[in-house]
PAZALUM-232250 format. One record per residue (C-alpha): residue number from 1; residue in one letter; z, x, y. Coordinates in steps of 0.05 Angstrom, whole numbers. Example, Ala and Ser with C-alpha at 12.3 -4.5 7.8 and 13.67 -1.06 7.14 Angstrom:
REM residues 2
<pt num="1" residu="A" w="156" u="246" v="-90"/>
<pt num="2" residu="S" w="143" u="273" v="-21"/>
This chain:
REM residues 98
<pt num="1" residu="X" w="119" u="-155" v="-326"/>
<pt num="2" residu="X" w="74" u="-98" v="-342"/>
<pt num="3" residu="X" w="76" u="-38" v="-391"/>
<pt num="4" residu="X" w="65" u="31" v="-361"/>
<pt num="5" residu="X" w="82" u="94" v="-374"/>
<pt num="6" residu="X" w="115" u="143" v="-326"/>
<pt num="7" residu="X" w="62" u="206" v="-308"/>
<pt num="8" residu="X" w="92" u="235" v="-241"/>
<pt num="9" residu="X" w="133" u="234" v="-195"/>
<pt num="10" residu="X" w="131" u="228" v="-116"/>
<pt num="11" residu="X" w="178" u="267" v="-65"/>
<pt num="12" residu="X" w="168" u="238" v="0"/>
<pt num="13" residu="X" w="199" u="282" v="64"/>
<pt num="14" residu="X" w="217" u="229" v="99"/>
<pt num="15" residu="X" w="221" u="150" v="88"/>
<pt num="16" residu="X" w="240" u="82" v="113"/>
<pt num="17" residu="X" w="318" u="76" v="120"/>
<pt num="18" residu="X" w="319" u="31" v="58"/>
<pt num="19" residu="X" w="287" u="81" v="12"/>
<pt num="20" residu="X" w="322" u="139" v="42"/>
<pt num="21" residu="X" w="349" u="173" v="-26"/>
<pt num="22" residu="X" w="303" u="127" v="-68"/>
<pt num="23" residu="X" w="263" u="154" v="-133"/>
<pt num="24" residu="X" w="188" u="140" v="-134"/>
<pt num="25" residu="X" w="146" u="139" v="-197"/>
<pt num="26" residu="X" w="72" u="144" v="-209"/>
<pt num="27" residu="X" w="56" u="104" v="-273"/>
<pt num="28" residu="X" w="-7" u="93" v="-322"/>
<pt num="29" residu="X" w="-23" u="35" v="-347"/>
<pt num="30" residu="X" w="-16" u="19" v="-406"/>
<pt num="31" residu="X" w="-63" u="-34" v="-447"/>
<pt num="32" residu="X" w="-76" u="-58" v="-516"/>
<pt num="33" residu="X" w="-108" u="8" v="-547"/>
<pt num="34" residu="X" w="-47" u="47" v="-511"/>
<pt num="35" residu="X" w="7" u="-2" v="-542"/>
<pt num="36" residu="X" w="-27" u="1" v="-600"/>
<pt num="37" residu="X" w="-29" u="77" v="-607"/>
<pt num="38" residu="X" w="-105" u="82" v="-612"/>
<pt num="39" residu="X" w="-104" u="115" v="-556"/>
<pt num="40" residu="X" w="-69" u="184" v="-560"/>
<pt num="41" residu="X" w="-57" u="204" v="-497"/>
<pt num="42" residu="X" w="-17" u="133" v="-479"/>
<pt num="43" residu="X" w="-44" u="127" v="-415"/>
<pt num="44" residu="X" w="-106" u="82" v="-399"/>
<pt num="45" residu="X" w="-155" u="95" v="-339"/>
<pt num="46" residu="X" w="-154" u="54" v="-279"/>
<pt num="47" residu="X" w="-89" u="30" v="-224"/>
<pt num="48" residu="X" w="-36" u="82" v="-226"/>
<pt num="49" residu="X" w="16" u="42" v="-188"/>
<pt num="50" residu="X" w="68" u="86" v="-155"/>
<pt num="51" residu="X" w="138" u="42" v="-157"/>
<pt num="52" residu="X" w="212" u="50" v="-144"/>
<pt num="53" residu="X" w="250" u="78" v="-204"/>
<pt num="54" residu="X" w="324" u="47" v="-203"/>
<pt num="55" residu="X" w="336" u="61" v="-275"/>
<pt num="56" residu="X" w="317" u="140" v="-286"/>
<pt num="57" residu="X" w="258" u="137" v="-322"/>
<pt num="58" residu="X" w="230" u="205" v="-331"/>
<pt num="59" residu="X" w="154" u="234" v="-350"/>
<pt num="60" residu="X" w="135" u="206" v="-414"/>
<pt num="61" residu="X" w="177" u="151" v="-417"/>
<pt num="62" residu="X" w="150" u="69" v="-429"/>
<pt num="63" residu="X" w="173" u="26" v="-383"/>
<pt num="64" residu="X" w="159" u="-49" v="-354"/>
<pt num="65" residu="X" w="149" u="-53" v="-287"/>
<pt num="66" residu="X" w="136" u="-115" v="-237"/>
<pt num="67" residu="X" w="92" u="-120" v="-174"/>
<pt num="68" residu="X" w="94" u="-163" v="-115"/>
<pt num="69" residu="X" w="147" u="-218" v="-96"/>
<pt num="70" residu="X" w="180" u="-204" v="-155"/>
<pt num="71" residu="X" w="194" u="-134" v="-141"/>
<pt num="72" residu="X" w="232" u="-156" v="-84"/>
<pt num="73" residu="X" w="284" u="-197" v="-119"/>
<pt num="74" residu="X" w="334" u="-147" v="-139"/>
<pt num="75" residu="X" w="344" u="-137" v="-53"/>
<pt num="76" residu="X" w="391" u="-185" v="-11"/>
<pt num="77" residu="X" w="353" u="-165" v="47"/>
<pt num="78" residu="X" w="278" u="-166" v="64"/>
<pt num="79" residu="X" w="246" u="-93" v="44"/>
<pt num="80" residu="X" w="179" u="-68" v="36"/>
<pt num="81" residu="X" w="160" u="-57" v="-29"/>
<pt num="82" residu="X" w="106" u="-77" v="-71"/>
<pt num="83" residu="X" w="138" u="-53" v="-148"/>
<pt num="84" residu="X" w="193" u="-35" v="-180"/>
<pt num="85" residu="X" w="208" u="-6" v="-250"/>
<pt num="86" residu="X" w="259" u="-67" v="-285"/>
<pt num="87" residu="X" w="268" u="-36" v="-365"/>
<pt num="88" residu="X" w="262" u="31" v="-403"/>
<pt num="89" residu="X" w="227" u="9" v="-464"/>
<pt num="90" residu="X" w="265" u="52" v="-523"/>
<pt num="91" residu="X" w="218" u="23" v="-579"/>
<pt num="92" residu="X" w="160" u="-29" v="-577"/>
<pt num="93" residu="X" w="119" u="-63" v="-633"/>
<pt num="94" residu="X" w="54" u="-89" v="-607"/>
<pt num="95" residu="X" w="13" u="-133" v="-649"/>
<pt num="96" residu="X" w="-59" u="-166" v="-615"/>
<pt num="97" residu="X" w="-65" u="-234" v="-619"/>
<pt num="98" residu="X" w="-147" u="-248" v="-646"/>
């Protein structure tokens, strides 16, 4: 899993069947000096993954997210997708290890 936070949102005008209805999110990442709060803005530069969003996340909030096979898994059927949003973080303590 991987921290991110949500920055946008994607409106497609037409998808696959499977995602007909679906809710896309475009995320940040999120690293050490973003968990940390050393950055202020909470976002760090670099991949912004855009993933499907089963659990309403909205702009702003921290959520984990997973990529690849994994993203899959909720899915009884073979679908397309690459990443998928799997908690809302409410509150998170983040401590680096040295």
């Amino acid at each position: 899993m991987k921290p991110g936070r949500v920055i946008g949102t994607v409106t497609l005008s037409q998808a696959a069947p499977q995602f007909r209805g679906a809710r896309w999110k475009v995320l940040g990442a999120m690293g050490p000096d973003e968990l940390s709060g050393k950055n202020p803005d909470g976002v760090g530069p670099g991949w912004t993954p855009v993933v499907l969003d089963q659990l309403g996340a909205g702009v702003g909030d921290a959520v984990l997210y997973v990529e690849g096979t994994e993203a899959t898994q909720p899915f009884d059927h073979p679908i397309p997708l690459d990443a998928i949003t799997v908690a809302l973080m409410d509150r998170y303590v983040f401590e680096p290890i040295d």
